[in-house]
C-alpha positions in Angstrom: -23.8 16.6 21.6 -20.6 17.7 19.9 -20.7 21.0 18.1 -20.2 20.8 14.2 -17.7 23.0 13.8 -16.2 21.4 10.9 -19.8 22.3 9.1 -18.7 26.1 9.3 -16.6 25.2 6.3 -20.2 26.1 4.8 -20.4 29.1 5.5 -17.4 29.5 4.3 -18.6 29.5 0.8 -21.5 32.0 1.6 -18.4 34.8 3.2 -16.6 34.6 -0.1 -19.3 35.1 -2.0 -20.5 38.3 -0.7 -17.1 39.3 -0.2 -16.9 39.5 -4.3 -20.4 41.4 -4.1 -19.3 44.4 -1.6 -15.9 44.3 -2.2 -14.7 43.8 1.4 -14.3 40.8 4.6 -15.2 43.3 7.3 -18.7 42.7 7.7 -20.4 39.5 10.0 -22.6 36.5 9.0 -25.1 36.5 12.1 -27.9 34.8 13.5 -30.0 31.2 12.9 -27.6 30.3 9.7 -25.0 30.0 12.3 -27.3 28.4 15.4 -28.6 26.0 13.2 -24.8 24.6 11.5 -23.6 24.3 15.4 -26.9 22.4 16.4 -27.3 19.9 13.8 -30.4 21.8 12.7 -29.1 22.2 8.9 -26.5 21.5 6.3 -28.1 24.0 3.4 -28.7 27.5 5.0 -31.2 29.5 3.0 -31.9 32.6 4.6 -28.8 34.0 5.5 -28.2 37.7 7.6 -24.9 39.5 7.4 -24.3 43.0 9.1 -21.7 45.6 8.6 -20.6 49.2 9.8 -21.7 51.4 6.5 -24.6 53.6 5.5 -27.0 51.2 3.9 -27.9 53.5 1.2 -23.9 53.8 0.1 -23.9 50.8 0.7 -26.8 49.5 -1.4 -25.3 51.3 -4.3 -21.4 50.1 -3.8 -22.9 46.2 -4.1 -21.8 44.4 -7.3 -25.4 43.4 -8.2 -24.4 41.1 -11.4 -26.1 38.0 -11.3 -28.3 39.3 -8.0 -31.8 40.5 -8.1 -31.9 42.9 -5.0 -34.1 45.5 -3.0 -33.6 47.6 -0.2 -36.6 48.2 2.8 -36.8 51.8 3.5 -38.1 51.8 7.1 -35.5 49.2 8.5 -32.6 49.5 5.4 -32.5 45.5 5.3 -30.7 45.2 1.9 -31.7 41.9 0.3 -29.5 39.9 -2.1 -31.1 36.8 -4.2 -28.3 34.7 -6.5 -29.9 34.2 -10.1 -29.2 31.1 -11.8 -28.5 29.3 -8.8 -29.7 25.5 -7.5 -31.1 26.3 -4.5 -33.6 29.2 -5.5 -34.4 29.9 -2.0 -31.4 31.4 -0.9 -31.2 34.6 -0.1 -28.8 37.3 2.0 -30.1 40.2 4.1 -28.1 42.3 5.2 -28.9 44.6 8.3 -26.4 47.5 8.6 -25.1 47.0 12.9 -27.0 49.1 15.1 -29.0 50.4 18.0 -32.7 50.8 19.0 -35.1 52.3 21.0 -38.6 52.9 21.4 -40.8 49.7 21.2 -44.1 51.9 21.1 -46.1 48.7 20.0 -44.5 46.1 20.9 -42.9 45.0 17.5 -41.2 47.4 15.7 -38.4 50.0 17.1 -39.2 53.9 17.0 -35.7 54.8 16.5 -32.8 53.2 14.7 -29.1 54.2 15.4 -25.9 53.1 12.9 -23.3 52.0 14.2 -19.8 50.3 14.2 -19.8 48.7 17.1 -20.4 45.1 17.4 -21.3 45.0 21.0 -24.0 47.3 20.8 -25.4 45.4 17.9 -25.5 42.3 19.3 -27.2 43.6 22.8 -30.7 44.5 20.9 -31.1 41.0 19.4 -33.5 38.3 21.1 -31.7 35.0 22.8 -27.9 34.3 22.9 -27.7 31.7 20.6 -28.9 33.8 17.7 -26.4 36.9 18.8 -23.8 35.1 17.7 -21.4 36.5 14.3 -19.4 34.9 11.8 -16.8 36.0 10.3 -13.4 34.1 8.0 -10.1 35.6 8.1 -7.0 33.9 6.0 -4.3 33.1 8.7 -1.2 31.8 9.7 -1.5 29.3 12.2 0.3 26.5 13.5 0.3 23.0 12.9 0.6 20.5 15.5 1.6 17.1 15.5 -1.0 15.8 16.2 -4.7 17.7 16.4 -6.7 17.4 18.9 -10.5 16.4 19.3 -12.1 18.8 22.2 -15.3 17.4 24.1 -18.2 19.6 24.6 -17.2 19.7 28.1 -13.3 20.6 27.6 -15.0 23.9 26.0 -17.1 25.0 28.3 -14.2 24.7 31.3 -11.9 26.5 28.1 -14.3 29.4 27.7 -14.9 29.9 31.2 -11.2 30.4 32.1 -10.0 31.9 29.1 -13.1 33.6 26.9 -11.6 32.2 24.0 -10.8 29.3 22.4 -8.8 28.2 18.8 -9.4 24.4 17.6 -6.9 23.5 15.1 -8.8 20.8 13.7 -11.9 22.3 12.6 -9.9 25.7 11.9 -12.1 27.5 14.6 -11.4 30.7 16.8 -14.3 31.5 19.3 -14.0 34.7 21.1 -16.0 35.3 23.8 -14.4 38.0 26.1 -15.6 41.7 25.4 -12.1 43.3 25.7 -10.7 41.0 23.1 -13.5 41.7 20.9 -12.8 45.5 21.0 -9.2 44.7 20.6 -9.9 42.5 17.2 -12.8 44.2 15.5 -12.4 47.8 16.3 -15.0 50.5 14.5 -16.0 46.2 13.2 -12.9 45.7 11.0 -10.4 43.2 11.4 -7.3 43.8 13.6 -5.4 40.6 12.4 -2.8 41.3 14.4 -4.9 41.2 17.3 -6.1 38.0 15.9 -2.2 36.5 15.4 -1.8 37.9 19.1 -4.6 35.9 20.3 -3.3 32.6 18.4 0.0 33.1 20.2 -1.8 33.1 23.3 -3.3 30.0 22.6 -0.3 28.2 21.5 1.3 28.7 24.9 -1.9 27.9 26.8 -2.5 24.7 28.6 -4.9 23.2 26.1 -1.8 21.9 23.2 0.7 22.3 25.9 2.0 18.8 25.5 1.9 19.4 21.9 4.9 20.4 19.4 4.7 23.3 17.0 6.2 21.9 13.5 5.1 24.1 10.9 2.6 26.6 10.0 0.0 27.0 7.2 -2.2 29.4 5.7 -5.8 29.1 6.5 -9.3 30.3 6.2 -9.7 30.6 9.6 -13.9 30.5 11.2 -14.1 33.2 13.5 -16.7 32.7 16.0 -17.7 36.0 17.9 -19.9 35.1 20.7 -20.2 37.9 23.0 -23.4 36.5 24.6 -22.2 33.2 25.4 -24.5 31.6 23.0 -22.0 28.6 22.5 -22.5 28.0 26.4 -25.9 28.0 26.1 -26.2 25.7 23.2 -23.8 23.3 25.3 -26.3 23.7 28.2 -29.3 23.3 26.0 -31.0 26.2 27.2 -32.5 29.0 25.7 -32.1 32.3 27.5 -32.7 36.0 26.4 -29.8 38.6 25.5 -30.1 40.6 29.3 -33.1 41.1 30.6 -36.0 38.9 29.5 -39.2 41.5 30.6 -37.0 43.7 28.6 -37.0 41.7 25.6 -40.2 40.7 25.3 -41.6 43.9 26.1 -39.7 44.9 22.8 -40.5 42.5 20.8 -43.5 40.4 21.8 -43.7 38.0 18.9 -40.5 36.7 20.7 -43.1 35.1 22.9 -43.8 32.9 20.3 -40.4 32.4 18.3 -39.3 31.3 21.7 -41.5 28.2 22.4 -40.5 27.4 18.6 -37.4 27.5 19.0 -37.4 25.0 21.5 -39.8 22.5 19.9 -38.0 22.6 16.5 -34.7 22.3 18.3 -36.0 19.5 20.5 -37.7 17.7 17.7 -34.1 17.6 15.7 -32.4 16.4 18.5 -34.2 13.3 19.1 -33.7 12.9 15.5 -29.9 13.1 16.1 -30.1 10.8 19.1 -31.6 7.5 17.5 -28.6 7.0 15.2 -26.0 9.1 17.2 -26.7 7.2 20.2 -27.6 3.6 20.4 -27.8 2.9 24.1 -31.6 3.6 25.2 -30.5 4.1 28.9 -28.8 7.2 28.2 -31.3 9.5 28.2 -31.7 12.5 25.7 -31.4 15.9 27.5 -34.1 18.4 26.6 -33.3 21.7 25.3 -34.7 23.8 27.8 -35.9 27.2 28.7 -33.7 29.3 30.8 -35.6 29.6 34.6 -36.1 33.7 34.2 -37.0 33.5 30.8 -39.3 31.0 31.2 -40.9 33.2 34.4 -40.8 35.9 31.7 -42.8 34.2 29.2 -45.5 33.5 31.2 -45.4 36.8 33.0 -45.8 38.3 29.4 -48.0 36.2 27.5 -50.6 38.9 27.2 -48.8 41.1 25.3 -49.4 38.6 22.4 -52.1 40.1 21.7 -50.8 43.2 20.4 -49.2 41.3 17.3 -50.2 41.6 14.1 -52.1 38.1 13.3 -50.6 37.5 9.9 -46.9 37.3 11.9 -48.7 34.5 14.6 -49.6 33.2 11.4 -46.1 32.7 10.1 -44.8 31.2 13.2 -47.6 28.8 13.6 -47.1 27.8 10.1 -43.7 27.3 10.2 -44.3 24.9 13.5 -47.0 23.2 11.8 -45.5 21.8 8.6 -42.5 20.4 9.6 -42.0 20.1 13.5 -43.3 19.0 16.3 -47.2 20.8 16.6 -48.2 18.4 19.7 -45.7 19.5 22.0 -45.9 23.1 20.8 -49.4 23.2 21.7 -48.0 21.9 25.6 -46.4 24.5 25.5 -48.5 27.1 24.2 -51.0 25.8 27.0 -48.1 26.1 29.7 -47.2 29.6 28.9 -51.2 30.6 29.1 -51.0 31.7 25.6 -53.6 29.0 24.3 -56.7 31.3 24.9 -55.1 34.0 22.7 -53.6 31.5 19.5 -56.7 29.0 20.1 -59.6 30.0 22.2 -61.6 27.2 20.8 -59.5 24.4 21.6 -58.5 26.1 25.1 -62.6 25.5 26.4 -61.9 21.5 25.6 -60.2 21.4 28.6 -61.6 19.4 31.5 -64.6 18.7 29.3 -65.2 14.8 30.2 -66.6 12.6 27.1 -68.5 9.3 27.6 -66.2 6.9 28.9 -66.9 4.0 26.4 -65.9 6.0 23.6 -63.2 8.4 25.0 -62.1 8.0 28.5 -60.4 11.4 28.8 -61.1 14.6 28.2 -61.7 16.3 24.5 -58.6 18.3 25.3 -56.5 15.3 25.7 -58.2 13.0 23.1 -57.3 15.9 20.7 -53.6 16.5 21.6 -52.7 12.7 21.2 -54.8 12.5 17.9 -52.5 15.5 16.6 -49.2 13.6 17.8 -50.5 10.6 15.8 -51.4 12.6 13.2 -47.9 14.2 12.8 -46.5 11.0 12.7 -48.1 10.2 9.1 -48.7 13.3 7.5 -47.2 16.6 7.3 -49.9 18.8 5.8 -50.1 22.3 8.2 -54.1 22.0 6.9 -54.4 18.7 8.0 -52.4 19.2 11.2 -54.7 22.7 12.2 -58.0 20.4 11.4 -57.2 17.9 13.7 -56.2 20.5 16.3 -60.0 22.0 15.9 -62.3 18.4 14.6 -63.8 18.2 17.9 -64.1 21.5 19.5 -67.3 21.9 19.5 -68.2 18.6 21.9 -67.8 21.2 24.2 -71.6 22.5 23.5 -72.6 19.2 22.6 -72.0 17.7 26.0 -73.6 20.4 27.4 -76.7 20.0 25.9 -76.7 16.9 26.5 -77.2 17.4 30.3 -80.3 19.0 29.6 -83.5 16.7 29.8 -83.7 16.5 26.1 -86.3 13.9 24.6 -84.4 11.5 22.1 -86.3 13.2 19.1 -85.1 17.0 20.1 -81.2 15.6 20.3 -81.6 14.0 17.4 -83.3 17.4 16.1 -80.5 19.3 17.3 -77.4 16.8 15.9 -79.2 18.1 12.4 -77.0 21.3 12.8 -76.4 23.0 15.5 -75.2 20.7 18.1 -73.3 18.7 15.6 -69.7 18.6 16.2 -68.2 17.7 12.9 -70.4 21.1 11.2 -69.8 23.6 14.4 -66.2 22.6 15.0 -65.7 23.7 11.5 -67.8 27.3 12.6 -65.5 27.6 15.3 -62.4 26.7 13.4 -63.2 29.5 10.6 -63.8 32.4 13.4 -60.8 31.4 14.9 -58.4 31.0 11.8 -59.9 34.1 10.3 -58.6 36.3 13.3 -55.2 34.2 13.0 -55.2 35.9 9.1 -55.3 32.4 7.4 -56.4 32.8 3.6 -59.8 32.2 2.6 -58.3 28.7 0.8 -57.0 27.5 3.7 -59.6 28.2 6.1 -62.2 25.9 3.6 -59.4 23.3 3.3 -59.8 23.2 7.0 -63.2 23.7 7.3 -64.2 20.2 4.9 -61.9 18.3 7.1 -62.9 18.9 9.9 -67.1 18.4 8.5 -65.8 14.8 7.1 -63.9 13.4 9.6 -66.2 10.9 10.2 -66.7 10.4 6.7 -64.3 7.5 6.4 -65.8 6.0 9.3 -69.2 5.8 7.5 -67.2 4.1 4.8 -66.2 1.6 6.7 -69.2 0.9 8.8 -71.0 0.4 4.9 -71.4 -3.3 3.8 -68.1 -4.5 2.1 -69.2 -4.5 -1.3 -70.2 -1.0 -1.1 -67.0 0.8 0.3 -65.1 0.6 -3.4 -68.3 2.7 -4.4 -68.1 4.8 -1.9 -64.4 5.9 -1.6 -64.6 6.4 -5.6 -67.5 9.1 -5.3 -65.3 10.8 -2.6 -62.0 10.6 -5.3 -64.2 11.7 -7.9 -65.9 14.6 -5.8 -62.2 15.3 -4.5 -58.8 14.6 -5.4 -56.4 11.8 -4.3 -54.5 14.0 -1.6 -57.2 15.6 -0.3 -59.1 11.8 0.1 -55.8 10.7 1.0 -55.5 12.9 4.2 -58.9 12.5 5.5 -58.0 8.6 5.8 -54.6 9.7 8.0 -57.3 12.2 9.8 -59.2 9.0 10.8 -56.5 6.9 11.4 -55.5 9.1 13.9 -58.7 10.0 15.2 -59.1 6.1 16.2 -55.9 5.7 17.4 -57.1 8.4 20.4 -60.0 6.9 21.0 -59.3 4.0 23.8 -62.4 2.0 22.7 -63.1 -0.4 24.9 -65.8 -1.9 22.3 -63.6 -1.6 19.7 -59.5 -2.6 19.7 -58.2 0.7 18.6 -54.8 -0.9 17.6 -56.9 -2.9 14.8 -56.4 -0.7 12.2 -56.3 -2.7 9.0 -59.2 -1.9 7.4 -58.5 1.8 7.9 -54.9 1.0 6.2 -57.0 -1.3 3.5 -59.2 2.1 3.0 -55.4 3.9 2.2 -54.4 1.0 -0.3 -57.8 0.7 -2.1 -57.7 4.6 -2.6 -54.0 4.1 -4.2 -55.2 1.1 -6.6 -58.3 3.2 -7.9 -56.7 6.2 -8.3 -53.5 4.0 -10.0 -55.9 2.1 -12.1 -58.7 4.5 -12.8 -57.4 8.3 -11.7 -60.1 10.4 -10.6 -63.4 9.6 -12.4 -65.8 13.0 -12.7 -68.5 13.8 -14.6 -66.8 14.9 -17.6 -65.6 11.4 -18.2 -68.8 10.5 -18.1 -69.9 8.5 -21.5 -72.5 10.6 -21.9 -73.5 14.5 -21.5 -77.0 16.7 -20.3 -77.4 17.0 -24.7 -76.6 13.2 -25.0 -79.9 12.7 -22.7 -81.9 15.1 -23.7 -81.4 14.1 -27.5 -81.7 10.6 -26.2 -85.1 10.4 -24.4 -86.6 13.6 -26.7 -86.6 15.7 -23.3 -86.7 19.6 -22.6 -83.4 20.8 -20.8 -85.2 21.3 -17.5 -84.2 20.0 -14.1 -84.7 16.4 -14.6 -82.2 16.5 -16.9 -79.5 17.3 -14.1 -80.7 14.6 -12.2 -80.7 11.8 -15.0 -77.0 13.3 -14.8 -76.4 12.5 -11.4 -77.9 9.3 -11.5 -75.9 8.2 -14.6 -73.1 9.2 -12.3 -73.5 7.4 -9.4 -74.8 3.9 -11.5 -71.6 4.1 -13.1 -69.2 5.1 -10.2 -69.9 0.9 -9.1 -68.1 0.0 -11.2 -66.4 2.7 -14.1 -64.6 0.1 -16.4 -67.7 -2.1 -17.0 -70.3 0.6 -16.5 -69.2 3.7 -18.0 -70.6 2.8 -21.8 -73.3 4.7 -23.5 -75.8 1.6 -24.0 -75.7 0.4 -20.6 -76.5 3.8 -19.6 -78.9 4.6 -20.8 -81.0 1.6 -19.9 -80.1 1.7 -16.3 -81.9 5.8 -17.0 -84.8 4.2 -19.2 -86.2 2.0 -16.0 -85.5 5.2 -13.2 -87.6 7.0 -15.6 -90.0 4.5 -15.7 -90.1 4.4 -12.0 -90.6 8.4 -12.2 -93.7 8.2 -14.2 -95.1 5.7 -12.1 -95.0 7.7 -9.1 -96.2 11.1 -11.5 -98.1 9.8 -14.0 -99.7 13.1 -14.6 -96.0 14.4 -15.6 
């Protein structure tokens, strides 16, 4: 991997910006915006922390607030800046005066909260090295070089260890690592330039451009990296490792837990991205970024204090894991660190829960996992992604029951309700996303996948002439999106199943399912019963008819008559002689009515 350090040129842009707003270059991008340039992870940071030495209050009211709608927190002082009028209306800056805590009474938030203007302090109360590291851009003079030099990954690290500091001329970077130097340069955390022009000499006369001749020298807006936890070392390494002590941090903090395992999957997952067009040779094998060995010990050491976390935060992370990243290996590793019980208890009991072989031959726990990774791989829907994680967690009752001696009319009695999967999975999903403080909305988005999973595979099983019919009731009781996930739900479902009656890589009339869905909805949108031809009045007028109950289900048979076949069917004659003969057949069987 080489670092990106010619992508600091965009942060750049942010400095200089809220340079004009507080008047001022002594103050510190810090944090993921930074992480996530270096690792590939971004090129458009939208959250972005800063930090400073000052009194957040005189601070708060110093800030050149034209253009910005702004707030200030009053139990942490986080001062946040949103850009009107911009492109990108997520952006935002927070800015979180440098400081010191103590007190961790419950495991989130700090007791106590000390200002300072130290940047070494700061920097040892934050959670893993690569996210302690500060930016900041100082206009220089350096020197020019005839020729400029590109530095492997590996040239850095053996830099770094020997001297704690680097400067690369050709991406205009300084990196400081050594804590002396640091004092020396940002003292009270303002700029000592000539510290910095000290340093720069230094480097000059150092092995690295030794062979090298000085010619002139320019002005530049230097990148200042200041990495007193050696998170560039780490991000070299590809591991992920806690500022000092990892019990320690946890114990602070304990949604770190969580952030932790995300970190790694959503750096992982971009990674392998990078690797299929950065690297073309598939015998060079991608290196996983990793856990650090003690924090890994220390995760799993601490996974119980996860349960002392608010649940809407476990919400946010899980969220933020589902939609875009990798869920199926953050499950793995959910499961690794024992914290699978805690997020999802349900799914946890799958576990070593055998199916019957000629439909499944695994476990539920397993079939599930790999029907999430092939999930993932077609739709990116969080909803989706949580109901395939939960569409089969109830098989764990099922299968016990059926060990019982149960007569074939009381399983059949009890796959009426309560030993059905497809309705209890969707019981056990509620209780358990309720208690993870998902929304009402999303819990019943959940909930009807997870009841029609099978639905499509009903569809399919139907005679061909009937599954038009049959996926346009579901449009027209639905919407396209919603229809249109259920199918990826099933494709993915079968893809898990290992079959041996049935080839589970014969998809295609699954996929035909997805393309007839397209052409109705293209061709016809979503037919409901307002588009109907005809109305309850219409009927009742019609066939000189109180407005009782039959009427509703004249209704709903006009519906489904005309849901065969909309364009030749939906016309006011022709419906109301397809009602004239099920009336008919209603007297006949009533004739006293």
């Amino acid at each position: 991997m080489i670092f990106k350090f010619w992508e600091l040129k965009i942060l750049k842009k942010h400095f200089h910006f809220l340079k004009s707003k507080i008047n001022t270059s002594d103050f510190f991008l810090v944090g993921w915006s930074i992480r996530d340039i270096l690792l590939w992870l971004t090129t458009s940071p939208e959250d972005i922390d800063f930090t400073m030495s000052w009194n957040p209050i005189e601070l708060y009211e110093s800030i050149n607030k034209e253009g910005l709608s702004y707030f200030m927190t009053e139990k942490f002082w986080t001062i946040t800046l949103i850009p009107q009028n911009q492109n990108n209306w997520n952006l935002k800056y927070e800015l979180t005066p440098l400081r010191a805590e103590t007190g961790y009474w419950d495991f989130r938030h700090p007791e106590e909260i000390f200002w300072s203007d130290d940047l070494l302090l700061d920097y040892q109360r934050r959670d893993f090295t690569i996210n302690a590291i500060y930016y900041s851009s100082q206009k220089l003079r350096t020197p020019k070089y005839e020729t400029e030099k590109t530095v492997s990954d590996e040239d850095i690290l053996k830099i770094l260890k020997k001297e704690w500091f680097i400067y690369l001329k050709n991406t205009e970077t300084l990196i400081i690592q050594d804590k002396n130097f640091l004092q020396q340069t940002f003292p009270k955390a303002t700029c000592d330039t000539d510290y910095l022009y000290y340093l720069l000499d230094i480097q000059k006369e150092g092995y690295l451009y030794w062979e090298e001749t000085v010619w002139d020298y320019d002005y530049t807006d230097v990148n200042i990296i200041i990495d007193p936890a050696l998170g560039i070392q780490d991000m070299i390494n590809k591991k992920l490792q806690t500022v000092w002590n990892p019990d320690t941090r946890f114990q602070e903090d304990a949604l770190r837990l969580l952030r932790a395992l995300r970190f790694v999957n959503v750096i992982n997952e971009e990674l392998q991205k990078q690797n299929k067009w950065i690297n073309q040779d598939p015998t060079n094998k991608l290196k996983i970024f990793d856990f650090d060995v003690e924090t890994r010990k220390s995760i799993k050491r601490n996974h119980d204090l996860l349960k002392n976390i608010a649940k809407e935060r476990i919400r946010e992370e899980l969220v933020k894991a589902f939609t875009k990243w990798n869920p199926f290996a953050l499950v793995g590793l959910l499961d690794e660190a024992e914290m699978l019980p805690i997020i999802f208890p349900a799914l946890s009991l799958t576990k070593h829960v055998d199916q019957p072989i000629r439909y499944h031959p695994f476990d539920v726990y397993t079939h599930i996992l790999l029907a999430v990774y092939h999930l993932q791989q077609i739709n990116t829907n969080y909803l989706v992604r949580f109901s395939m994680l939960y569409h089969d967690v109830w098989k764990v009752g099922q299968y016990a029951e059926y060990k019982k001696d149960l007569s074939r009319e009381q399983v059949r009695e009890l796959l009426a309700w309560p030993l059905n999967h497809r309705i209890s999975s969707a019981v056990l999903a509620k209780r358990d996303f309720w208690k993870l403080g998902f929304s009402h909305k999303e819990i019943e988005e959940i909930e009807w996948y997870i009841k029609e999973h099978h639905t499509p595979w009903e569809i399919l099983q139907a005679h061909p002439q009937n599954r038009e019919k049959k996926l346009r009731k579901m449009l027209s009781e639905n919407w396209f999106e919603r229809v249109n996930n259920l199918l990826d739900i099933n494709i993915a479902d079968r893809l898990w199943m290992y079959n041996p009656l049935q080839n589970a890589s014969d998809l295609s009339d699954s996929w035909f399912l997805k393309d007839l869905l397209v052409k109705i909805n293209e061709e016809e949108g979503q037919f409901t019963a307002k588009d109907l031809a005809i109305n309850g009045k219409d009927i009742i007028d019609h066939f000189n008819l109180k407005p009782w109950k039959i009427v509703w289900e004249l209704l709903q048979v006009a519906m489904d008559w005309v849901l065969w076949d909309v364009k030749e069917r939906n016309k006011p004659k022709l419906i109301y002689k397809n009602l004239e003969n099920h009336l008919k057949n209603i007297e006949s069987k009533n004739p006293s009515e």
